[in-house]
C-alpha positions as CSV (number, residue, x, y, z in Angstrom):
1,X,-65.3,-30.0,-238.0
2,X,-67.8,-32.6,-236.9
3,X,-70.3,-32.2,-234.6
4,X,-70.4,-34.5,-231.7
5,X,-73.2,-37.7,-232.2
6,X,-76.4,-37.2,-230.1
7,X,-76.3,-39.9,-227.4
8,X,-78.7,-42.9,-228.9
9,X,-82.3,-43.4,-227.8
10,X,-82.6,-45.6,-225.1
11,X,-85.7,-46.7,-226.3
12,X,-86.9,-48.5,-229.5
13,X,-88.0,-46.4,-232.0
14,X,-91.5,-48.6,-233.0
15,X,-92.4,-48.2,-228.7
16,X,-90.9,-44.3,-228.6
17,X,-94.0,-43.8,-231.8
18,X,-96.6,-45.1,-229.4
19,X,-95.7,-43.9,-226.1
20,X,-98.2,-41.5,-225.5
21,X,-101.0,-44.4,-226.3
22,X,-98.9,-46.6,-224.0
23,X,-99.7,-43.8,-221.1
24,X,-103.0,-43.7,-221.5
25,X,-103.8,-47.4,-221.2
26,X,-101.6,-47.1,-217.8
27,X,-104.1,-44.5,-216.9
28,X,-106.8,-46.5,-217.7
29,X,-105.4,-48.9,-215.4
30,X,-104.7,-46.8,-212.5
31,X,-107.8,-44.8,-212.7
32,X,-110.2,-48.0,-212.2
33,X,-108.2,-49.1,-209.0
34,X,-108.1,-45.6,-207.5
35,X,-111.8,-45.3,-209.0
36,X,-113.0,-48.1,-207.1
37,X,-112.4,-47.2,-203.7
38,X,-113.6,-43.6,-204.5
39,X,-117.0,-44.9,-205.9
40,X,-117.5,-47.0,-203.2
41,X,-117.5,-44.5,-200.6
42,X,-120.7,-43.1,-201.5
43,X,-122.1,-46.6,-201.9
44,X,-121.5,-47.3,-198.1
45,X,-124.4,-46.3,-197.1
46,X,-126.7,-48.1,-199.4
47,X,-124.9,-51.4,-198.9
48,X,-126.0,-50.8,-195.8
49,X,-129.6,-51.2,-196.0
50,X,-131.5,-54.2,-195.5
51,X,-132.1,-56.4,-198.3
52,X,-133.6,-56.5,-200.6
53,X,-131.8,-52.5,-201.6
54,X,-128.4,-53.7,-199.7
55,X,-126.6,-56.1,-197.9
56,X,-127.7,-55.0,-194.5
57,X,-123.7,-54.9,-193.3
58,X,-123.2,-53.4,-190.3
59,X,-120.3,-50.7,-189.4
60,X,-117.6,-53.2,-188.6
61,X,-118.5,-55.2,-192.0
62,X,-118.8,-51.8,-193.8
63,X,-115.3,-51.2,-192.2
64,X,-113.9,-54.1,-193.3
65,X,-115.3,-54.1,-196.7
66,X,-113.0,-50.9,-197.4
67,X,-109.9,-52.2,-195.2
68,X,-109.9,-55.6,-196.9
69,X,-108.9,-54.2,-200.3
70,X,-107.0,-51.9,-198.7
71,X,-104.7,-54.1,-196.3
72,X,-103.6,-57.0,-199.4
73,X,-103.2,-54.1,-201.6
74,X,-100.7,-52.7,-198.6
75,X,-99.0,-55.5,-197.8
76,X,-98.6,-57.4,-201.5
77,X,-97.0,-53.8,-202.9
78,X,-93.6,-54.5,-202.7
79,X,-93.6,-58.2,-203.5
80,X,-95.7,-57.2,-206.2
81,X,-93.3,-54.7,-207.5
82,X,-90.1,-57.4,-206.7
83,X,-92.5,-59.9,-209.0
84,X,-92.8,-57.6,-212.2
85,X,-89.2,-56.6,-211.9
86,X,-88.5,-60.1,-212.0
87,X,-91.5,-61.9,-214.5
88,X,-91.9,-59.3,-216.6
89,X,-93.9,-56.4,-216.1
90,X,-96.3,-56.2,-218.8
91,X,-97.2,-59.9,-217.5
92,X,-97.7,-58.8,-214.1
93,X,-100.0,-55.9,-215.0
94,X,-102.4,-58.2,-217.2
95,X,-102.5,-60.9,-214.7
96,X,-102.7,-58.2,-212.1
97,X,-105.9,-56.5,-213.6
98,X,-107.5,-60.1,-214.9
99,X,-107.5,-60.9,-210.7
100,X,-109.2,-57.6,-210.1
101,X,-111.5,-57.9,-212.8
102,X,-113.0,-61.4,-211.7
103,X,-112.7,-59.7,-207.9
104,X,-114.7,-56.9,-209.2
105,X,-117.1,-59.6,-211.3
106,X,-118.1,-61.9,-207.6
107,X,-118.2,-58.8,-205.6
108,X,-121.1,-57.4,-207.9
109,X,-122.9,-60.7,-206.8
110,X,-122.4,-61.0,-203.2
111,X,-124.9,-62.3,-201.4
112,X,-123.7,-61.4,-197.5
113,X,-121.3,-58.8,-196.2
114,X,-119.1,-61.5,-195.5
115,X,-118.6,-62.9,-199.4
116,X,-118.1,-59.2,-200.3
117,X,-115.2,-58.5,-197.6
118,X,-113.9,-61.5,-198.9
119,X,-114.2,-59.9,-202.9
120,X,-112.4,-57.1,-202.1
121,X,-110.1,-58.7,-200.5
122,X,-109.1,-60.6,-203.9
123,X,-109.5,-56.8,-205.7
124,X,-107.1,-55.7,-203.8
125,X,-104.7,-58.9,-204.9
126,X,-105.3,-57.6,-208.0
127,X,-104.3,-54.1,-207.7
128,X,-101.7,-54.2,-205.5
129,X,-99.8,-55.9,-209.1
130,X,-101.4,-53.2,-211.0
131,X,-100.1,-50.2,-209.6
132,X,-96.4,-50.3,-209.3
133,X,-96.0,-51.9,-212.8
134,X,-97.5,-48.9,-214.4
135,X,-95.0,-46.7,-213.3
136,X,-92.1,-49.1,-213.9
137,X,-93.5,-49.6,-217.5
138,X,-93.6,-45.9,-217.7
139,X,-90.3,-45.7,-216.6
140,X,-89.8,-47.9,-219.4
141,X,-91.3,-46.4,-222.4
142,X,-90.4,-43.1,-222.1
143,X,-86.6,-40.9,-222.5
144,X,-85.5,-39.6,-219.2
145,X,-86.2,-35.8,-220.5
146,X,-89.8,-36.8,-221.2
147,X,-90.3,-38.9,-218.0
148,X,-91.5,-36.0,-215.6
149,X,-94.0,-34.7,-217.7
150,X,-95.4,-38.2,-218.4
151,X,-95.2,-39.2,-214.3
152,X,-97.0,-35.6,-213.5
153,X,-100.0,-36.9,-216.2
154,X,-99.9,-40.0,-214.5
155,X,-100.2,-38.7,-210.9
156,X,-103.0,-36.7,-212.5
157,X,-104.8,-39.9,-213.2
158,X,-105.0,-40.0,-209.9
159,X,-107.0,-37.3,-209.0
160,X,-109.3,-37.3,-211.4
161,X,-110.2,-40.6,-210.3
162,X,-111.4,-39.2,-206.9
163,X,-113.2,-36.6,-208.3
164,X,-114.8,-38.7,-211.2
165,X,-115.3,-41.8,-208.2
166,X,-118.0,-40.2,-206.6
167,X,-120.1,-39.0,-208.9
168,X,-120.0,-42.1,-211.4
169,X,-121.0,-43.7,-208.1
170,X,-124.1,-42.2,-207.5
171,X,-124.8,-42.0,-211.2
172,X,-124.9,-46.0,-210.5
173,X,-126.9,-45.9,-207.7
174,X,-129.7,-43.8,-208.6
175,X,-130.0,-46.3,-211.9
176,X,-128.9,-49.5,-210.9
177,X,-128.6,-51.7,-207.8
178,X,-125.5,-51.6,-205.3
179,X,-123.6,-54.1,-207.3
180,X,-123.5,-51.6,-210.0
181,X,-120.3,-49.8,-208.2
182,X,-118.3,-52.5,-208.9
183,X,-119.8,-54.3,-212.0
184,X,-119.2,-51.2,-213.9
185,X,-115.3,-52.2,-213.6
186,X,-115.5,-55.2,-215.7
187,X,-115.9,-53.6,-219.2
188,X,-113.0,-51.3,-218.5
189,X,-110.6,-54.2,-217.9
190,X,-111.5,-55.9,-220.8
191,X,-110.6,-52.7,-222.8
192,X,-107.7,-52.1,-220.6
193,X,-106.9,-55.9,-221.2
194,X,-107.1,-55.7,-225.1
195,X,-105.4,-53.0,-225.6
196,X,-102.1,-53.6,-223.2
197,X,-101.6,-56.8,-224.9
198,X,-101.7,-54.7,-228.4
199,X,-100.0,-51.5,-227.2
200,X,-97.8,-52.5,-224.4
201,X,-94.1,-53.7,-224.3
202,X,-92.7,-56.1,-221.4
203,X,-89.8,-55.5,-219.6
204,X,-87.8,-56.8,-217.0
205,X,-85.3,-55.7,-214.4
206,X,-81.9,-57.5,-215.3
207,X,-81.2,-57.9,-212.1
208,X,-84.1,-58.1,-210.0
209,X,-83.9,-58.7,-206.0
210,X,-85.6,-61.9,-204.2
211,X,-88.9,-61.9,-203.0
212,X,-89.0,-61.5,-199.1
213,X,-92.2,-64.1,-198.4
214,X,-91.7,-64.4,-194.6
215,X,-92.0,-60.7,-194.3
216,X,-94.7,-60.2,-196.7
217,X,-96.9,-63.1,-194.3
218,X,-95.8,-60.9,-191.4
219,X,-96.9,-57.8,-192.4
220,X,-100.0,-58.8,-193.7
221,X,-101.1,-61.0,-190.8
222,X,-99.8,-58.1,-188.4
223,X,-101.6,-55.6,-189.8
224,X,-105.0,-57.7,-189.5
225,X,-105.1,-58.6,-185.8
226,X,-104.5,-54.9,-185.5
227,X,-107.0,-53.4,-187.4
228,X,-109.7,-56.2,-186.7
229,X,-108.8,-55.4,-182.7
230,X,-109.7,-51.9,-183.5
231,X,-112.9,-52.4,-185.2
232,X,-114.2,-55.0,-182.9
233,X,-113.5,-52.7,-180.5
234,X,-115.6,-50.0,-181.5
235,X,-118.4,-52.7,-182.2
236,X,-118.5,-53.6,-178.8
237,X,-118.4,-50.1,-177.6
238,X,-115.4,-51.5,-174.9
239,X,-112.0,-51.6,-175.9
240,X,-111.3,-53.3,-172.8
241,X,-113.0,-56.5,-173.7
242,X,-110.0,-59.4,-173.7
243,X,-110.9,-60.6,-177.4
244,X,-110.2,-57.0,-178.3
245,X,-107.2,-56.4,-176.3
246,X,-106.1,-60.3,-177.6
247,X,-106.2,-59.0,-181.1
248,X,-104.1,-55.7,-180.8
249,X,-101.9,-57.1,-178.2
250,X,-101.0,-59.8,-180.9
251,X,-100.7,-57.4,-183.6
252,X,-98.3,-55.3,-181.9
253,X,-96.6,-58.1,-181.5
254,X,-96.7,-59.5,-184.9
255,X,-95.6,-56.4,-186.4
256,X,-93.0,-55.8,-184.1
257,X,-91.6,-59.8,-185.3
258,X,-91.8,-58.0,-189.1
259,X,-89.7,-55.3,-187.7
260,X,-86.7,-57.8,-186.6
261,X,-87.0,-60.3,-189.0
262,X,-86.7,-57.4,-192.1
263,X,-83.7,-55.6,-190.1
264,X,-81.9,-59.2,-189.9
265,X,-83.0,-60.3,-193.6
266,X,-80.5,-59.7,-196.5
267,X,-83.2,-59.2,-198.8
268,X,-85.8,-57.1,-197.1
269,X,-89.3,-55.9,-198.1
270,X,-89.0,-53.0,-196.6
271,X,-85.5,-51.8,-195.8
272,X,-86.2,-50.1,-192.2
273,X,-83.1,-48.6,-192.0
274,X,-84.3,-46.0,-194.2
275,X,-85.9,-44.8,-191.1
276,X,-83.0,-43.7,-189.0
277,X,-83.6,-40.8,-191.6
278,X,-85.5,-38.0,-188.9
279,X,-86.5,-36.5,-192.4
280,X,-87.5,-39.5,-194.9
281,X,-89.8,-40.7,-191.5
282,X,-91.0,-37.6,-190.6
283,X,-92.3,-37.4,-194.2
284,X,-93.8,-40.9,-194.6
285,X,-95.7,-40.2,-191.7
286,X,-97.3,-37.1,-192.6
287,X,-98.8,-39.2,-195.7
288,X,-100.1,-41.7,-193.2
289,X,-101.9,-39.0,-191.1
290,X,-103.4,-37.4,-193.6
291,X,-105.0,-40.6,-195.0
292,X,-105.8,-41.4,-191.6
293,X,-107.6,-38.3,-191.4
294,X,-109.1,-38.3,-195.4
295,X,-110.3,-41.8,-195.3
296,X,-112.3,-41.5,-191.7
297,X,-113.8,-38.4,-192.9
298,X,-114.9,-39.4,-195.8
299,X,-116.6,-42.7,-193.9
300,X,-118.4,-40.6,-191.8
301,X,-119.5,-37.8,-194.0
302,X,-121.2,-40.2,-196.1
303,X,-123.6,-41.2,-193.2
304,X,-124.0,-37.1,-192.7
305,X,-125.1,-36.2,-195.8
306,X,-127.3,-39.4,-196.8
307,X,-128.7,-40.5,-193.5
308,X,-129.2,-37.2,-191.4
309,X,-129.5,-35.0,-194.3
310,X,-131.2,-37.3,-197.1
311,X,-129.0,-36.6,-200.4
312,X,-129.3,-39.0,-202.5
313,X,-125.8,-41.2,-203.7
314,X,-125.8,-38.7,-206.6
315,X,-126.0,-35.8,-204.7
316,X,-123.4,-36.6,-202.0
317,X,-120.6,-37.6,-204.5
318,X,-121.2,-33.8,-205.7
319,X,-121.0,-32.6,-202.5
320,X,-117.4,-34.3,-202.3
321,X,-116.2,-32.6,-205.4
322,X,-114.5,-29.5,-203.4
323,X,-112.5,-32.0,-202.4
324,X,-111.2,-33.4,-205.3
325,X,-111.5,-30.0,-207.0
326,X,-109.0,-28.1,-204.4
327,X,-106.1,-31.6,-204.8
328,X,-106.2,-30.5,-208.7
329,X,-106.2,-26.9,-208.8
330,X,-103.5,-26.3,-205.8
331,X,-101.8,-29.7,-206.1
332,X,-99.8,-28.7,-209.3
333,X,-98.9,-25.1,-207.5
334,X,-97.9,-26.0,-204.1
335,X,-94.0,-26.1,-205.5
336,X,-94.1,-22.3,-205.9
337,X,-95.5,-21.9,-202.2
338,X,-92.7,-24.3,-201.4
339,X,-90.0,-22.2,-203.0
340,X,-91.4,-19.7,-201.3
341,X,-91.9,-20.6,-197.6
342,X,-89.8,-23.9,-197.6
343,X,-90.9,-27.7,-197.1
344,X,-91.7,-26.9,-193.5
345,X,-93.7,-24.1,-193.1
346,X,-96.2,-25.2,-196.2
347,X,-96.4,-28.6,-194.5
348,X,-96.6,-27.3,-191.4
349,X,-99.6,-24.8,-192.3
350,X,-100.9,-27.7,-194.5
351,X,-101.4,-29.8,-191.3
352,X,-103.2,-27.0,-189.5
353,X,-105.5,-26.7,-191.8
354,X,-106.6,-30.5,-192.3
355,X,-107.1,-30.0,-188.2
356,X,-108.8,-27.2,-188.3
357,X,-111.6,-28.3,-190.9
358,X,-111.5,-31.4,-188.9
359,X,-112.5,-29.8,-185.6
360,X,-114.8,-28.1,-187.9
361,X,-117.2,-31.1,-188.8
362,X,-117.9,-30.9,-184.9
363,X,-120.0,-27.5,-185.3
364,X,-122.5,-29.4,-188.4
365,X,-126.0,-30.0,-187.2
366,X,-129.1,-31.4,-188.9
367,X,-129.4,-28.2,-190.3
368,X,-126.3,-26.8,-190.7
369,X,-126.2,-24.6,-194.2
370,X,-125.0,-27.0,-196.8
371,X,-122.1,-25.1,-198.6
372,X,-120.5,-24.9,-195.0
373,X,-119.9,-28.2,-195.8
374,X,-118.5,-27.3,-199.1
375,X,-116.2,-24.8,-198.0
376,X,-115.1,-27.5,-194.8
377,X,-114.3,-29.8,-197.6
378,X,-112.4,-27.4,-200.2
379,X,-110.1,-26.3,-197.4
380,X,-108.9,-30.1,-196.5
381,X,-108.2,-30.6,-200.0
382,X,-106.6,-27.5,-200.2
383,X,-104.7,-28.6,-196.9
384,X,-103.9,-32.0,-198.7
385,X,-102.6,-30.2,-201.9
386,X,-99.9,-28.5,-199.7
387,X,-98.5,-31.9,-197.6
388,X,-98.7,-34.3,-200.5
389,X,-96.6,-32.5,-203.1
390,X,-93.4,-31.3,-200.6
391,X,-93.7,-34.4,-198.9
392,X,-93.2,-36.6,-202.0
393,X,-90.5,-34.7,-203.1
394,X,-88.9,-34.7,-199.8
395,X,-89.3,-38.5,-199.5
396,X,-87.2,-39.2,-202.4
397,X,-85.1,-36.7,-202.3
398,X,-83.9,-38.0,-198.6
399,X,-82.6,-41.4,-199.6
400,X,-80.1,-42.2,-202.9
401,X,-81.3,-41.8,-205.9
402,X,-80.7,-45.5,-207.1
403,X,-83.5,-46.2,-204.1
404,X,-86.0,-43.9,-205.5
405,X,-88.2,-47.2,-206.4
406,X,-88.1,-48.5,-202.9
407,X,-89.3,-44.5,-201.6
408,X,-92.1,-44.5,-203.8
409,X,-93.2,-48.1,-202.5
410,X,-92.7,-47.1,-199.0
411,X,-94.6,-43.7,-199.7
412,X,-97.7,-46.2,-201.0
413,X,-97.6,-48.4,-198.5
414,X,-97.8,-45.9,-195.6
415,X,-100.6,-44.3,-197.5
416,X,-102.6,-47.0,-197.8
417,X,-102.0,-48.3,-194.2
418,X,-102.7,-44.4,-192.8
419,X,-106.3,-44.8,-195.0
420,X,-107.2,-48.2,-193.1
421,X,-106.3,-47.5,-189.5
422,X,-108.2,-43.9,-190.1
423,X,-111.1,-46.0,-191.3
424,X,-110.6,-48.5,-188.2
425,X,-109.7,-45.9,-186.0
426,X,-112.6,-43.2,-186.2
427,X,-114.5,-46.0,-187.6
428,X,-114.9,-47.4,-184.0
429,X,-115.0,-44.5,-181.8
430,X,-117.9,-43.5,-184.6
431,X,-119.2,-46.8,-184.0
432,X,-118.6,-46.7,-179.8
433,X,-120.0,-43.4,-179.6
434,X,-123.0,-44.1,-181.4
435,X,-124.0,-47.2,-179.7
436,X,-123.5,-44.9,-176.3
437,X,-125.2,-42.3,-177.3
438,X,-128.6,-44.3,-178.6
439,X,-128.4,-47.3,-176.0
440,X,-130.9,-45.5,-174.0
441,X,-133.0,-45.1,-176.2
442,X,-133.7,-48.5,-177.2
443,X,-135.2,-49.8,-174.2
444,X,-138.6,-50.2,-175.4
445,X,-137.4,-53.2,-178.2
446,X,-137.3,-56.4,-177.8
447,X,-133.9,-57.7,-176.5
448,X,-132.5,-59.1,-180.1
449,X,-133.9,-56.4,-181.8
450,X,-132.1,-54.0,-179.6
451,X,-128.8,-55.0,-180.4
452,X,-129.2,-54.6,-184.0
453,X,-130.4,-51.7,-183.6
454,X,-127.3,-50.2,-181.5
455,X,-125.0,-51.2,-184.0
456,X,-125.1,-47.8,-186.4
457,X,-127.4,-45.0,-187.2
458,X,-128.9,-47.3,-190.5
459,X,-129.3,-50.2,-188.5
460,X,-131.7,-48.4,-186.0
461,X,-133.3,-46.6,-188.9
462,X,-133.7,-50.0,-190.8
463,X,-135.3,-51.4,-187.3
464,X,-137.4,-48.0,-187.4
465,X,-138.6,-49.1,-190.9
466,X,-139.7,-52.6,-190.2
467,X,-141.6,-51.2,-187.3
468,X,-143.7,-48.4,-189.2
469,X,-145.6,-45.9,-187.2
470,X,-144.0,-47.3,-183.9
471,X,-140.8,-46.5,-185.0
472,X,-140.9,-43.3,-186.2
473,X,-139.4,-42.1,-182.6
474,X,-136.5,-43.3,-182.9
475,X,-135.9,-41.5,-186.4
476,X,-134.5,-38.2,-184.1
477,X,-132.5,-40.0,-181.0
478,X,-130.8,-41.7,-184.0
479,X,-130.1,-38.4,-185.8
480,X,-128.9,-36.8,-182.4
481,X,-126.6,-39.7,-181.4
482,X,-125.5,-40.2,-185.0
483,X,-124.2,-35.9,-184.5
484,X,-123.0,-36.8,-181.3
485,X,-120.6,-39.3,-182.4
486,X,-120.1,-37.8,-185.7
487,X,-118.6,-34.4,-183.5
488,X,-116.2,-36.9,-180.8
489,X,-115.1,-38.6,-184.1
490,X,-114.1,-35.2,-186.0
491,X,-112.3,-33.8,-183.1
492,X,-110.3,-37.3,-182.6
493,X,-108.8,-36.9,-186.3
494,X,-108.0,-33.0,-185.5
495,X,-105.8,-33.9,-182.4
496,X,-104.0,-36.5,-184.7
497,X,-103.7,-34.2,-187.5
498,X,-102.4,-31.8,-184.7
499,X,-99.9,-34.9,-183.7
500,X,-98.4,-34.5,-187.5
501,X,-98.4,-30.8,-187.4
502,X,-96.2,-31.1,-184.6
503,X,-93.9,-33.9,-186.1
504,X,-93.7,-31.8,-189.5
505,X,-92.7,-28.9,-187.8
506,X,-89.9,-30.3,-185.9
507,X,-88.3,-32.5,-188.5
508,X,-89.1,-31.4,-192.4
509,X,-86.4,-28.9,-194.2
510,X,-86.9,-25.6,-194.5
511,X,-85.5,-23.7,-197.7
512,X,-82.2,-25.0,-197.9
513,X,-79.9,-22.5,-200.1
514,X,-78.3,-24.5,-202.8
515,X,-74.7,-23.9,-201.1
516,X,-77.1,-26.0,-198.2
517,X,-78.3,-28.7,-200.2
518,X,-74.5,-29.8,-201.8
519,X,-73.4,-30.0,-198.3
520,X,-76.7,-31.7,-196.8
521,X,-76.9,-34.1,-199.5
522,X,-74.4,-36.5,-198.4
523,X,-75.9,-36.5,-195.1
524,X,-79.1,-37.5,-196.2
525,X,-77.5,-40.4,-197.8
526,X,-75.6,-41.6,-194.8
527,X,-78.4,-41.6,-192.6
528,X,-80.1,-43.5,-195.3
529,X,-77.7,-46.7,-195.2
C-alpha cells in the first residue's frame, strides 16, 4: 500500500534555503522606516533651537515636519501596494528604499524648516513603497504553515524599532548635530540595498488590479487642507480665523469628493463598503484613536522632559522605553486575556486605560517625581498592547479572507492618519494654549520679538537666550504656561480616548462560542460586500 504524495512546495527549493536571510533584510527594511519617525521624536526639540544647534522651526513647522512623512506615506499605501503587485515587488521595494534613502540624505542637510518638511515629505514617498512589499514578499517566500511565525517576527520588527528609535536618537544627539537622526539612515539602505538585490526574489501578482490615481490625488490633497487648517489653527491661537476655517471647510469637502468618487469607481483604492461592517469600523477606528492619542503624547512629552525638566535627548529616549517595553512584553500575551474576557471587554479596558494615563499627564509639574512618569508611560503601552492585538485580528477576521490584503492596508492607513491628526490635533490646542497662557507675559518685548516669542515654550526660551540676564524672567512664565497647556492638551486626548472606549464597547465581539462564530461568519461577510 502506498502512501499518499505530500502536496509539492509552493515555493522554490533554492528561495525556501534562504528564507530566514530573506526575513531579516525585510526587517532591516521595516525597522529603518518605523525607526525614523521614532528617532525623530526625541530630536523635536533640538531642531527647534535657533541656529546654529537647530533649525529654529517653530510648532506648526515642527508639526509638519512629522505629518509630511506621515500624510504621502498614508495616502501612497495602497497605490503603492496596487504598484508592486503589478511591477514586481522586489523592484518596488529597492526603488522604494533608494527614494527614502536620498530623502533621508537632503534632509540631513536642510538648511530651513521648510526644505526639511519638504524632505520628509519625499521619505515618506519612499516608504509608503517599502512597507507593504515586505509583507507581500514575505507572503511570498515562505510555506503557509511557516507564515505566522515569520509575520509575528516581522511585527516584532516593529516594536523593537520604537524602543531602539529613541535611544539611538539621543545617542546621535549628544555626539553629532541634528542632522545626525536622519543621516544615520543612509548606510543602512545601502546594506539593505546590497543585500535585497543578492538575497531577494521578485514576484508579482498575476492578476493585479488598476491603480485608482483620481482617488489617490483626492485623498492626499484632502487630508492636507485638513490637517494644515488644524495646525494653522492652533498657530494662530483662533480657530475662527477665515484662512483656518477656508482650509478645514475645504478638506471636509475634499474628502467627502474621495468618499463618492471611490463608492462610484470600479476599481477603488479604498473599497468603503467595507465599512457598512459596525465591527471591521469600529475596529479601524480604535487603531486611529490610539495613534491619535500615542503620537500627540509623545509630541508633547518631549517638550516636558527636555525643556521643563532639562534631560538631555539621551535621557528622554530612556525615559520613553516603558513604553516600548510594556508593547513587547504584553503585546504577544494579550490573545490569552482575549480568550479569556473576549475582544470587547480587553479593548474596552484597554481604552480606559490609555484615558486614564492620559488624564494623568495633567497632574505632572516641574517637579513631579520622575518614575511617575515612568509608570504613566508603562501603563499606555500596556493599554496599547491590549487594543492593537484583538483589534488586528478582529479587522481581518470581519471581511473575507481573499480581502485580507486590502484589511491590512486599511488598518495602516487609519493608523497613520490617527498619528497625524493626533499630532495636528493636540499639536494646536498645545500650541493655542501656550500662546494664551504666555501672551501676558510678553508685554515688555519689542513688538516683532513678541510674536516669536508666543509661538512655543523654545521659541520664548530661545528669545530668553539672546536677551541674557534680561531674559531670565521669562524662563518660569514659560515653564508655567508650557504645564498649563501641556495639562488642557492631556485631558483633550483622554476625552477622545474615552470617545473610543465608548465605540469599542458598543460594537467589538465579545467571546463568541465556536457554535457562534460558524453561524456569525457568513454575516460578517455579507455586510462586507
Amino acid at each position: 500500500m502506498t502512501t499518499p504524495a505530500a502536496s509539492a512546495p509552493r515555493i522554490p527549493e533554492a528561495v525556501h534555503r534562504r528564507r530566514w536571510a530573506i526575513l531579516g533584510v525585510l526587517m532591516l527594511s521595516l525597522l529603518i522606516v518605523v525607526l525614523d519617525n521614532s528617532i525623530l521624536n526625541v530630536a523635536i526639540k533640538t531642531i527647534s533651537t535657533p541656529a546654529p544647534t537647530g533649525l529654529g522651526a517653530t510648532q506648526s513647522e515642527l508639526e509638519w515636519a512629522i505629518n509630511a512623512y506621515t500624510l504621502v506615506f498614508a495616502g501612497l499605501l495602497f497605490t503603492a501596494g496596487l504598484l508592486g503587485d503589478r511591477l514586481g515587488r522586489k523592484k518596488v521595494l529597492l526603488g522604494g528604499l533608494a527614494v527614502f534613502g536620498i530623502g533621508s540624505a537632503l534632509a540631513a542637510e536642510s538648511g530651513s524648516p521648510t526644505q526639511l518638511i519638504a524632505f520628509r515629505a519625499v521619505m515618506g514617498l519612499g516608504a509608503a513603497f517599502v512597507m507593504p512589499a515586505t509583507l507581500a514578499v514575505l507572503m511570498n517566500v515562505f510555506e503557509r504553515e511557516e507564515q505566522p511565525k515569520a509575520i509575528g517576527i516581522w511585527a516584532g520588527g516593529v516594536g523593537l524599532a520604537i524602543a531602539i528609535g529613541p535611544i539611538t536618537g539621543g545617542v546621535l544627539l549628544d555626539h553629532f548635530w541634528w542632522g545626525s537622526v536622519f543621516l544615520v539612515n543612509v548606510p543602512i539602505v545601502l546594506l539593505a540595498l546590497a543585500l535585497m538585490l543578492w538575497l531577494v526574489p521578485d514576484s508579482r501578482d498575476p492578476n493585479p488590479g488598476r491603480v485608482d490615481p483620481v482617488g489617490v490625488v483626492l485623498s492626499v490633497v484632502g487630508l492636507v487642507l485638513l490637517v494644515y487648517g488644524i495646525i494653522k489653527g492652533g498657530q494662530l491661537a483662533d480657530f475662527t480665523d477665515p484662512t483656518v476655517l477656508a482650509s478645514i471647510g475645504a478638506g471636509v469637502l475634499v474628502l467627502a469628493a474621495f468618499v463618492v468618487f471611490e463608492k462610484r469607481s470600479d476599481h477603488p483604492s479604498i473599497d468603503v463598503t467595507y465599512f457598512k461592517n459596525k465591527v471591521f469600523s469600529a475596529a479601524i477606528g480604535a487603531i486611529a484613536l490610539v495613534f491619535f492619542a500615542l503620537m500627540g503624547v509623545t509630541f508633547f512629552s518631549v517638550f516636558y522632559t527636555q525643556s521643563v525638566r532639562g534631560y538631555t535627548p539621551l535621557q528622554t529616549g530612556l525615559l520613553m522605553l516603558p513604553l516600548a517595553a510594556a508593547q513587547m512584553i504584553f503585546a504577544p500575551r494579550a490573545r490569552l486575556v482575549v480568550d479569556r474576557f473576549g475582544n470587547r471587554a480587553t479593548t474596552t479596558a484597554g481604552m480606559i486605560v490609555i484615558a486614564a494615563m492620559l488624564a494623568a499627564f495633567a497632574t505632572l509639574e516641574a517637579d513631579t517625581p520622575i518614575w511617575l512618569l515612568e509608570v504613566i508611560f508603562f501603563l499606555m503601552g500596556t493599554g496599547m498592547a491590549h487594543i492593537m492585538t484583538p483589534v488586528s485580528v478582529v479587522i481581518m477576521q470581519a471581511l473575507p479572507r481573499e480581502k485580507a490584503g486590502s484589511a491590512s492596508a486599511l488598518s495602516n492607513t487609519f493608523r497613520q492618519v490617527g498619528g497625524a491628526l493626533g499630532i495636528a490635533v493636540l499639536g494646536s490646542v498645545l500650541s493655542a494654549a501656550y500662546r494664551n497662557g504666555i501672551e501676558g507675559k510678553l508685554g515688555a518685548l519689542p513688538a516683532g520679538l513678541r510674536d516669536v516669542a508666543g509661538e512655543s515654550i523654545e521659541a520664548t526660551l530661545g528669545v530668553a537666550a539672546k536677551l541674557g540676564p534680561r531674559g531670565e524672567g521669562l524662563v518660569a512664565p514659560a515653564n508655567d504656561a508650557f504645564l498649563h497647556a501641556m495639562h488642557v492638551t492631556a485631558l483633550c486626548g483622554a476625552a477622545v480616548a474615552v470617545v473610543g472606549a465608548v465605540v469599542v464597547a458598543l460594537f467589538l465581539p465579545g467571546r463568541p462560542t465556536q457554535g457562534q462564530r460558524g453561524q456569525d461568519e457568513p454575516e460578517l461577510v455579507a455586510a462586507a460586500e
